[in-house]
N, C-alpha and C positions, 0 to 999 in steps of 0.2 A: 798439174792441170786436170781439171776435169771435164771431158767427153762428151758432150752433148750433142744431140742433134741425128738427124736423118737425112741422107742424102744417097742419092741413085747412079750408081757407075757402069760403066763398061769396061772389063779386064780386056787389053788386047791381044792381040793373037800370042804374046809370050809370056801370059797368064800376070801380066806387069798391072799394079793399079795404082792412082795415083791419088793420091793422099788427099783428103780437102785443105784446101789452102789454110784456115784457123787452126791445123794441127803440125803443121809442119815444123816450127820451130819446136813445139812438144817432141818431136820424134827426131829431129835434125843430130842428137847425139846416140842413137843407135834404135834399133827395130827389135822385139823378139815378135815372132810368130809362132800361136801356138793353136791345137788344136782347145777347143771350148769344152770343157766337162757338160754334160747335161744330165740333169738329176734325172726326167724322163727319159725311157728308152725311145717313148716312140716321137720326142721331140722332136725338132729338126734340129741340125748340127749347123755350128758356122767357126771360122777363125778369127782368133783375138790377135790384134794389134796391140801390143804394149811397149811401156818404155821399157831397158831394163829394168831398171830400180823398182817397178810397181811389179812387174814378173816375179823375180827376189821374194818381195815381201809377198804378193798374195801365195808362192808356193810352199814359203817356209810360213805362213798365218796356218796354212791349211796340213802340213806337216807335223808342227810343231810338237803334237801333243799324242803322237803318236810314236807306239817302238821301232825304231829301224827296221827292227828285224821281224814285225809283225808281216803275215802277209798283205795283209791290204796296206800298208805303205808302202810293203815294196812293189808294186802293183800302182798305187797315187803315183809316184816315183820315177815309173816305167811312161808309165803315159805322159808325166809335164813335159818330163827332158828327155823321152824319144819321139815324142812329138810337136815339138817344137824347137827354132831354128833363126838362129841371131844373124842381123842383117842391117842395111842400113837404108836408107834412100840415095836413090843414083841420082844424076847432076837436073831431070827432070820431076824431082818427087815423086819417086815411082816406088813403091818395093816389087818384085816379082814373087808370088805366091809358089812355092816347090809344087810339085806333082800330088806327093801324097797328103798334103794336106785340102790342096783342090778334089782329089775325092772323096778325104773324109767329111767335107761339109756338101759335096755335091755342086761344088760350082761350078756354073758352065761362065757364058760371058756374059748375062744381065746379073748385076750385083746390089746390092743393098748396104751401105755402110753407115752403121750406128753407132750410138755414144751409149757406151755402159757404164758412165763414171768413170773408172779406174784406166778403163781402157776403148777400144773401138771395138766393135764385131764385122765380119763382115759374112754376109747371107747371100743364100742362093737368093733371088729376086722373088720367081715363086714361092719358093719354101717360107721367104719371112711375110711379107704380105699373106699367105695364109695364118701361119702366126700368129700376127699379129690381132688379125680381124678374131681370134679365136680366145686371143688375151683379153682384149677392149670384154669380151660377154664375160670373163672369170674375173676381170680384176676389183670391181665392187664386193664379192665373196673374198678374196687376196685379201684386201684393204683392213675386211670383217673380221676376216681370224685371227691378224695381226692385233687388231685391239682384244682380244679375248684373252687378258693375261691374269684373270682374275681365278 
């Protein structure tokens, strides 16, 4: 399946969210939760929703071509799989978001839940709405540099 779409939540008080309904049977055979690489430092941070199987593949796409024993794999490495955290939806489509990754993205309880293709993100409220509004002015330059393959 693919992801689409923007829609606006509230995590409840046991940092629980609940899925949008067109995604639910995409996730109904299990959850990872992981934190989101961001190529900017001064981006803002958010957590991915994925199935397993698409977790799998984008870790080992992004591993693959690297030596084990390199330090920046083992380092890529560190971060997939000690931050992020297999899970499922409870009898309400809820997943609960762990502690540490509610800080690494800065969420409080206004959320932003997006489709990134592969998978879902989920944003502080502030954080992406600024974002975004930041993206919408760069992504005609985006768009330009992509065609510059000459």
């Amino acid at each position: 399946m693919t992801f689409r779409g923007t829609f606006e939540h509230a995590l409840d008080a046991k940092h629980r969210l609940t899925v949008p309904a067109k995604f639910r049977a995409a996730l109904a055979d299990g959850v990872v939760l992981a934190a989101s690489p961001e190529i900017n430092a001064d981006a803002p941070r958010s957590i991915a929703i994925w199935t397993p199987t698409a977790y799998d593949v984008y870790t080992t796409a992004t591993l693959q071509n690297l030596s084990p024993m390199s330090p920046k794999a083992r380092e890529l490495k560190r971060f997939f799989f000690g931050n992020s955290h297999d899970t499922e939806l409870d009898s309400a489509n809820r997943v609960m978001i762990p502690p540490p990754l509610m800080r690494y993205a800065g969420l409080d309880r206004e959320v932003v839940v997006t489709g990134a293709g592969d998978c879902l993100e989920v944003w502080d409220r502030g954080a992406y709405h600024s974002y975004y509004e930041d993206v919408l002015v760069r992504i005609p330059d985006i768009a330009a540099s992509l065609a510059d393959t000459a």
